[in-house]
N, C-alpha and C positions, 0 to 999 in steps of 0.2 A: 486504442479503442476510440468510437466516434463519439460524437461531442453531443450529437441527436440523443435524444431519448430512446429507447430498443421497443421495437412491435411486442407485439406480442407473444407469445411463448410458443407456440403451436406454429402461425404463420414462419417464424426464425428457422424452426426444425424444418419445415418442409424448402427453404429458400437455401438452407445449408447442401441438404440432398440434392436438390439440381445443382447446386455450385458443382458440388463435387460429381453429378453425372456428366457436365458439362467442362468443367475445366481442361481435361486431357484432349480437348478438340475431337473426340471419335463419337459424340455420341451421335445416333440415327436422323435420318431427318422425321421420323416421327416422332422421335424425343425429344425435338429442337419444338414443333409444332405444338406439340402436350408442354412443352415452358411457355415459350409466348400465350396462350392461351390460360394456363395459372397467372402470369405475370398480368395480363389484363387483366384478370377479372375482378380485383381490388385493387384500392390503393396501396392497403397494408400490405399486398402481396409487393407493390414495385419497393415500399419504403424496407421491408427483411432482405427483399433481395440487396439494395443498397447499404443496406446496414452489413450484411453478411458479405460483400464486396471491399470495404472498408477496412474491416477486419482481415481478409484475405490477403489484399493488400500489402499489409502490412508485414506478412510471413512472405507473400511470395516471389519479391523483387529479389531476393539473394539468388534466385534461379538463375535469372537472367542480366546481373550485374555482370558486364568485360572485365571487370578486376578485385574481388572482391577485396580480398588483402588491402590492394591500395583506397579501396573506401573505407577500410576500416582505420588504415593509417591516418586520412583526412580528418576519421571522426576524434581519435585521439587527441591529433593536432589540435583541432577545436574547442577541446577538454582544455588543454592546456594553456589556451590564449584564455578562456574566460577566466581560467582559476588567476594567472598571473596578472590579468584587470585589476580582476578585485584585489590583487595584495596590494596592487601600485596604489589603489583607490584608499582602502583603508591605511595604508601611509601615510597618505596626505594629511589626514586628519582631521579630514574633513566633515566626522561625526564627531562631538563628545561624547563621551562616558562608553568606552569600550569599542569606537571604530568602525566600518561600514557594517560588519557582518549583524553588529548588533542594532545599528537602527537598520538593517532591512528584514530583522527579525520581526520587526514591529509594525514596518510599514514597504511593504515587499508589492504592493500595486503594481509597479511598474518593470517590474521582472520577474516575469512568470517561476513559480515554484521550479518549473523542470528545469531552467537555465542555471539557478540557485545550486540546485541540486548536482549535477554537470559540473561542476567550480567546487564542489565540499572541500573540505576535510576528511571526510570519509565517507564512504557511500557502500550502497550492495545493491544489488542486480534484484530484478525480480526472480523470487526463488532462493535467494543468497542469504545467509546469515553468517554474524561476522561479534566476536567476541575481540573487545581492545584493553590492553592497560594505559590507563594514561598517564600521563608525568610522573603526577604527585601518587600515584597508587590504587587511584578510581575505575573497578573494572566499569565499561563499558559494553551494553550487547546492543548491535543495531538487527532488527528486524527486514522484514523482505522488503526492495524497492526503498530504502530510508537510507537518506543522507543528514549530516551534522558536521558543524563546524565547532572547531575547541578552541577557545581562547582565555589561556591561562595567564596571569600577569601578575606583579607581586601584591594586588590587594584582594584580588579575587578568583576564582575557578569559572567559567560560568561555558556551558553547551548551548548551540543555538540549533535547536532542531528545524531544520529544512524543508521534510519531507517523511512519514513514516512513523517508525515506533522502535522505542528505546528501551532498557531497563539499565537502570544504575545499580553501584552498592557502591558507597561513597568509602573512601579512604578517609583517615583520620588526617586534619590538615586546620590551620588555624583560618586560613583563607576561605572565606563561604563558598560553598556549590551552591551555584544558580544553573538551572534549564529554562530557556526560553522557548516561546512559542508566538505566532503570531496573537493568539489570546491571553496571553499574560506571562509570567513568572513564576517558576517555582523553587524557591530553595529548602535545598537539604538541612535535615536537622538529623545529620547519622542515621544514615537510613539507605534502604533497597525500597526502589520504588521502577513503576514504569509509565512512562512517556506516550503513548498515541496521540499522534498528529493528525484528525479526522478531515472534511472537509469544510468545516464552520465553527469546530469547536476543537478542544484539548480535553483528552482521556486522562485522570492520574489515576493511579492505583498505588497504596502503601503497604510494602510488606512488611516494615519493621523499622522502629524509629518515626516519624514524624518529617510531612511536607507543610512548608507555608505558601499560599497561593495569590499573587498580587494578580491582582483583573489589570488586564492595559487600560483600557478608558473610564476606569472609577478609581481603580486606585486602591479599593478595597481589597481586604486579606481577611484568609481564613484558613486554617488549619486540618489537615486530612491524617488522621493518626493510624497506626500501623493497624491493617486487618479493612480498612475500607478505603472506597473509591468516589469518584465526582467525577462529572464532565462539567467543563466550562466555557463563555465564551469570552469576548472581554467586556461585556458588561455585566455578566449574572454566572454564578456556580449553580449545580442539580444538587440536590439536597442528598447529605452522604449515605454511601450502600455498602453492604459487604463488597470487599473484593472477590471480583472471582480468578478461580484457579488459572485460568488460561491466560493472565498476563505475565503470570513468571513462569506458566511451564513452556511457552514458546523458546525461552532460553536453552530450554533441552530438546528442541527441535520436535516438541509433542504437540497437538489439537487437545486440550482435554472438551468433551461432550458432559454437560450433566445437564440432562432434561433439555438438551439444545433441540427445538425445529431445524429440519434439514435446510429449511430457505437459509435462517443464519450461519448453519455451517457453512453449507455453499459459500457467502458471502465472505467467510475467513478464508477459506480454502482458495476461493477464486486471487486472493493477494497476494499465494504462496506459486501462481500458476500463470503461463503464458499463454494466450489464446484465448477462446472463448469458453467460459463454464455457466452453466445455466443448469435449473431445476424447474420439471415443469409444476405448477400451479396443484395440480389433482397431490401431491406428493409431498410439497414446501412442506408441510406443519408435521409431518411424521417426525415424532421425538428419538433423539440420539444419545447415545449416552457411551462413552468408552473415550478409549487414549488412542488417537492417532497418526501417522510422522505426517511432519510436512515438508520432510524433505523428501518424499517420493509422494506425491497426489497422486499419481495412479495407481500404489497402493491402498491409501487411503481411500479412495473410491470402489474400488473392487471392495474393500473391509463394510462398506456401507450398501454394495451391493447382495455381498454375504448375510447382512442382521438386516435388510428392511427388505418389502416388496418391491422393490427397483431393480432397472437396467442402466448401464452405461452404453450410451452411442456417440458414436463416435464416428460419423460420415466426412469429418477430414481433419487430420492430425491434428490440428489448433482450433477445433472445434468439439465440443465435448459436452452430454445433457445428461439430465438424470431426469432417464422418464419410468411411470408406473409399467411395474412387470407385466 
């Protein structure tokens, strides 16, 4: 995805349709005239078009790649040299208290999330969900697009979340469970809880048993009991909330909706999805309510186009809106 901010809702849709009138090279020359003449007459019209360029991009080099296979073997190979960096790196031992993976949980500046990610211990694909047992007995569920690395030792358990969202349910073990995050710390006190890994802050949610949470830069701790949630970041926690249902029912590959605005579902659903998903504006706050999979988004979208006054359009395969009927 681009790195720009996205125009606006309405300009996007109409810059998606000429992509897609224009991409297959045949369209007329008075359909090439009726573009350049949209594409002038704002700015917002050149920046949808580049934004929706971007994005295109991004799907449609495998077209024209001489060998696909062996690019994908290259990319492998890449996978594999980062991962084995970092094991030589944290050998060395050149972090205390639990070795590189665990200070660049803390202080990851200078390596971008995605390369971190690329190098896990475990990882999933956008779309991908993935259920682990670990060593000691700790099931493991990673979320769509989330990587974690596990480093177990004989005084502690502890997961370094990467990327993403987790759910634990800790085994019985003398050795503490700690989850790390760039914002702080969490260990287990017997317990099923879950992990999101947002963009400036850390989601917990506790379903049963009790988490403790150390903030990275105060140092402070505070306790999240089974049945509520907090986000935080490393200097301050949100003052605690019920949990809701949709961080443990992802583990059954559901959406649940209770009283959700469609803008936020979008918003879950676009995480579970490759391409572009958008809602337009006139539509966002239509309330949702129901269980939806998120292992097929294009059912789920059709289930939403079935209960609300919406369409799905869809003017090129990894581009996809939900506009009013």
């Amino acid at each position: 995805m681009p790195s720009h901010a996205a125009p606006a809702h309405a300009d996007l849709q109409q810059a998606a349709e000429w992509y897609a009138c224009l991409r297959d090279g045949k369209a007329s020359l008075r359909e090439r005239e009726a573009w350049q003449t949209w594409l002038a007459a704002a700015e917002a019209h050149a920046m949808a078009w580049q934004y929706v360029q971007d994005i295109s991009n991004a799907f449609e080099p495998a077209r024209s790649l001489p060998n696909p296979r062996e690019t994908a073997r290259h990319l492998n190979a890449a996978s594999d040299r980062i991962r084995s960096r970092r094991r030589a790196l944290a050998g060395l031992g050149l972090f205390a208290g639990g070795g590189l993976a665990a200070a660049l949980g803390w202080h990851q500046a200078w390596l971008p999330a995605e390369v971190m990610a690329l190098g896990a211990d475990h990882r999933t694909a956008t779309g991908e969900q993935r259920q682990l047992t670990l060593a000691d007995g700790t099931q493991l569920w990673l979320n769509t697009a989330s990587a974690v690395d596990i480093r177990f030792d004989v005084h502690e358990r502890r997961i370094v979340v990467l990327s993403g969202e987790i759910f634990v349910a800790t085994a019985r073990d003398a050795r503490p469970l700690r989850v790390q995050t760039p914002q702080g710390e969490m260990r287990a006190l017997g317990t099923r809880f879950n992990v999101h890994l947002q963009r400036s802050a850390t989601r917990l949610a506790v379903y049963a048993g009790a988490v403790e949470i150390r903030l990275a830069a105060t140092g402070r701790t505070l306790v999240v009991p089974a049945g509520r949630q907090t986000s935080f970041t490393p200097e301050d926690a949100e003052p605690l909330q019920t949990a809701g249902l949709d961080g443990e029912a992802w583990t059954q590959g559901t959406l649940v909706a209770e009283n959700l605005p469609l803008g936020q579902m979008v918003e879950q659903l676009r995480r579970h999805r490759r391409g572009h998903l958008a809602v337009a504006d006139a539509v966002a706050g239509l309330i949702v309510y129901g269980n939806f999979p998120l292992h097929d988004t294009d059912t789920a979208l059709h289930m939403l186009a079935s209960a609300l006054p919406v369409r799905i359009a869809q003017p090129l395969p990894w581009w996809t809106s939900i506009e009013a009927r």
